[in-house]
MARFIKOL-448199 format. One line per 3 residues: their letters; for each residue x, y, z of N, C-alpha, C, O, CB. Coordinates in steps of 0.2 Angstrom, whole numbers, plus 2048, in hexadecimal, padded with zeros to 3 digits. Each point is the difference from the previous one (the first is absolute). Glycine has a CB too. Layout:
N
A> X Y Z X Y Z X Y Z X Y Z X Y Z  ...
//
This chain:
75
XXX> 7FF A8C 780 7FC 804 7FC 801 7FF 7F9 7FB 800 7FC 805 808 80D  807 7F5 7F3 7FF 801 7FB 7FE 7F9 7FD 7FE 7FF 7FB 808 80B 807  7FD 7F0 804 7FB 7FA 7FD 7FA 800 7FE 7FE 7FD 7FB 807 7FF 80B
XXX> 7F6 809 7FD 7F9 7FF 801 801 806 7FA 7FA 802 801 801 7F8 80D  807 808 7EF 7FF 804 7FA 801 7FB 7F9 7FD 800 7FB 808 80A 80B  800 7F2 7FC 803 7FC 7FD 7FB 7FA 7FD 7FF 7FE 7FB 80B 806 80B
XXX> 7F2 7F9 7FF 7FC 7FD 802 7F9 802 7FA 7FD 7FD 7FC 809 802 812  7FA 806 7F4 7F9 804 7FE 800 7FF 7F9 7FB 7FE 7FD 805 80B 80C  808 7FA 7F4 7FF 803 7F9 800 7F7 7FD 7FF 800 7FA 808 810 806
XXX> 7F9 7EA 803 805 7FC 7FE 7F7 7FC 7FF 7FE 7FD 7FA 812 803 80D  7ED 801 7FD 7F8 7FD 802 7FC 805 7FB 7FA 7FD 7FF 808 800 80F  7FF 808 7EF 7FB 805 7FB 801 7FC 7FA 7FC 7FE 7FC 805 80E 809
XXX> 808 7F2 7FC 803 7FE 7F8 7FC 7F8 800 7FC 800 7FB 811 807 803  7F4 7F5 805 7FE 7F9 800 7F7 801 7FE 7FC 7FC 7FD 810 7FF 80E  7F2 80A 7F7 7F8 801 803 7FF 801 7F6 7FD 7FB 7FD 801 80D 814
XXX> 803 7FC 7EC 7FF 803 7F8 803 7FA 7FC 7FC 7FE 7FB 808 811 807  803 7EC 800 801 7FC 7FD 7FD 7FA 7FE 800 7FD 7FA 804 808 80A  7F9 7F9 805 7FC 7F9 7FD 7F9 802 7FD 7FC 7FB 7FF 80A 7FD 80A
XXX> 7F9 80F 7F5 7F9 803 7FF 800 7FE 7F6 7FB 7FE 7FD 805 80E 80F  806 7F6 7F3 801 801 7FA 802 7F9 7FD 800 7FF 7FA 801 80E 808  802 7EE 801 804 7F8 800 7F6 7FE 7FE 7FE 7FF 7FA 811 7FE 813
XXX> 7EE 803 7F8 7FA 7FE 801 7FC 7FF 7FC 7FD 7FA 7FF 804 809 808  7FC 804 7F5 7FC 805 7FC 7FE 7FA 7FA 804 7FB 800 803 813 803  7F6 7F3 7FA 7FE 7FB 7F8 7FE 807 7FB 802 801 7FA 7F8 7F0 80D
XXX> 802 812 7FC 7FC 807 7FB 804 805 800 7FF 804 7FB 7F7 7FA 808  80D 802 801 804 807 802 804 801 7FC 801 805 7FD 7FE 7FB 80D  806 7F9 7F5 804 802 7FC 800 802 7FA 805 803 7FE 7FD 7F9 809
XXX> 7F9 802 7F6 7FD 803 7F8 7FE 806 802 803 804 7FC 7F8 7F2 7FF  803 80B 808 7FF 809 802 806 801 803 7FF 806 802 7F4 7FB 801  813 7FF 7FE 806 803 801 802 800 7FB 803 806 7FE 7FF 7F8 80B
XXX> 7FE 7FF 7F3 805 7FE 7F7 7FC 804 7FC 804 804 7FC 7FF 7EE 804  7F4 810 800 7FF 804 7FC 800 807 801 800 805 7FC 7FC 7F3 802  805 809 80B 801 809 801 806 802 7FE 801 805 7FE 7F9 7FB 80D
XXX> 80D 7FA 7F4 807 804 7FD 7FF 7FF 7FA 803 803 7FC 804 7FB 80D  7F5 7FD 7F5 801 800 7F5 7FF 80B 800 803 804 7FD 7F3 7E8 7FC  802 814 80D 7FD 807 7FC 805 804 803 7FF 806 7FE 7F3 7F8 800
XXX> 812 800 806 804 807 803 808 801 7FC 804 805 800 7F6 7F8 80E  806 7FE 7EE 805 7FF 7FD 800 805 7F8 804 803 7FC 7FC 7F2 80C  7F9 808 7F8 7FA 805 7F8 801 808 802 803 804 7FC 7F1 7F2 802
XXX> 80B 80B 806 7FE 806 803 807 804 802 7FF 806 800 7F6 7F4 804  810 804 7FE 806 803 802 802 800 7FA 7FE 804 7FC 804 7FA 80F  802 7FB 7F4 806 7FF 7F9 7FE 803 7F9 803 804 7FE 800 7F2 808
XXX> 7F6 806 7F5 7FD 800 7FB 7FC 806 7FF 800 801 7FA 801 7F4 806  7FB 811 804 7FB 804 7FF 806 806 801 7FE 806 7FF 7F6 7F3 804  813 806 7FF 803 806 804 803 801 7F7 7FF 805 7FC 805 7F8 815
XXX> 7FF 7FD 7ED 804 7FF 7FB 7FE 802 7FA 803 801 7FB 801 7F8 809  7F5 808 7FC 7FC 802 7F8 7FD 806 801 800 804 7FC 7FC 7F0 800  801 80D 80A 7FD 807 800 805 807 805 7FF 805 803 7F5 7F2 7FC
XXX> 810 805 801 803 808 802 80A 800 801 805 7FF 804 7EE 801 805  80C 802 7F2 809 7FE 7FD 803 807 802 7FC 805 801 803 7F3 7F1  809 808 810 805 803 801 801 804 7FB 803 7FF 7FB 7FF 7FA 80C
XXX> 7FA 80E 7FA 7FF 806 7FE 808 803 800 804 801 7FB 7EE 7FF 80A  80F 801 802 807 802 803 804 7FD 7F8 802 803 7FB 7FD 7FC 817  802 7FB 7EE 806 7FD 7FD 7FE 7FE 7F9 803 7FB 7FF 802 800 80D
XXX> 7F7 806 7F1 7FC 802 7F9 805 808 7FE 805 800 7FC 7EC 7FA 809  80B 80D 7FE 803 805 7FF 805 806 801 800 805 7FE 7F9 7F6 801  80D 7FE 805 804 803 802 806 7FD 800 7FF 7FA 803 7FA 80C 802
XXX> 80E 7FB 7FA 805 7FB 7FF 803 800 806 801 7FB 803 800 807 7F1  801 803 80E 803 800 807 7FF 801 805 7FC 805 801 808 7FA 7FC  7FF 7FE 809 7FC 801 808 800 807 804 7FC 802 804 809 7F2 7FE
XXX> 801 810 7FA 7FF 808 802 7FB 802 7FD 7FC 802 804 80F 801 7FD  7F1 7FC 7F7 7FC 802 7FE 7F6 7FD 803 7FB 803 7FE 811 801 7F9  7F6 7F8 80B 7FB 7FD 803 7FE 803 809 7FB 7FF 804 809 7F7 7F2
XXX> 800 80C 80B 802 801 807 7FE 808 801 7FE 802 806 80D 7F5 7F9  7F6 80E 7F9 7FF 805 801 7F8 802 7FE 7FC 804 801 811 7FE 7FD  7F1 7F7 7FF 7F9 804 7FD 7FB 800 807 7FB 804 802 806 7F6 7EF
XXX> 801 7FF 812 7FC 7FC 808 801 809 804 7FB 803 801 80B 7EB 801  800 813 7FE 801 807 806 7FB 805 7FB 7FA 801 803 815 7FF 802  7F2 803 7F6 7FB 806 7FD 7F8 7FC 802 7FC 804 802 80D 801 7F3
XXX> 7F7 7F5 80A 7F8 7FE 800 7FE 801 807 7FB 803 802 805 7F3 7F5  803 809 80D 800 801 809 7FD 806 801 7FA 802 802 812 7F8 801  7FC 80B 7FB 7FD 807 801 7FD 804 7FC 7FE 805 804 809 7F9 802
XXX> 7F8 802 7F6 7FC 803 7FD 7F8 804 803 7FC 7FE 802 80B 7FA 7F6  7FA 80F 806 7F7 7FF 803 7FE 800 7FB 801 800 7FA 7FD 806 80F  7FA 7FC 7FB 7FA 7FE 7FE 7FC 806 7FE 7FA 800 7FE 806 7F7 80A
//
C-alpha cells in the first residue's frame, strides 16, 4: 500500500516536472507571475502600509495593551 502511494506521489512529481523542463512560454509567464507577486507582497506592503504598532509605541507591554483595549472595547 505504501509503495503505490509512493509511486503515485513520485508519478504526479515527474508528471509537473517534465511539464515545466519542457514549457518554452510558460516560463516567461512563471517569471512574470512572481516578479508581480513579489511587487504585490514585498514593495506595495512596504510603502503603503507601515508598522503603525511599532511607529507609536515603544514597548511590547504597551503595544500589547493597546491590541487588548482595541479587541475589547465596545461599540
Amino acid at each position: 500500500m505504501k509503495t503505490h502511494i509512493t509511486n503515485f506521489f513520485r508519478s504526479v512529481f515527474y508528471l509537473y516536472y517534465d511539464g515545466f523542463v519542457n514549457m518554452r512560454v510558460g516560463k516567461t509567464l512563471w517569471i512574470l507571475i512572481a516578479v508581480k507577486l513579489f511587487v504585490m507582497f514585498a514593495i506595495v506592503k512596504w510603502l503603503f502600509f507601515p508598522n503603525i504598532l511599532q511607529e507609536n509605541f515603544k514597548t511590547d507591554t504597551q503595544r500589547s495593551q493597546y491590541i487588548l483595549q482595541q479587541l475589547t472595547k465596545e461599540k
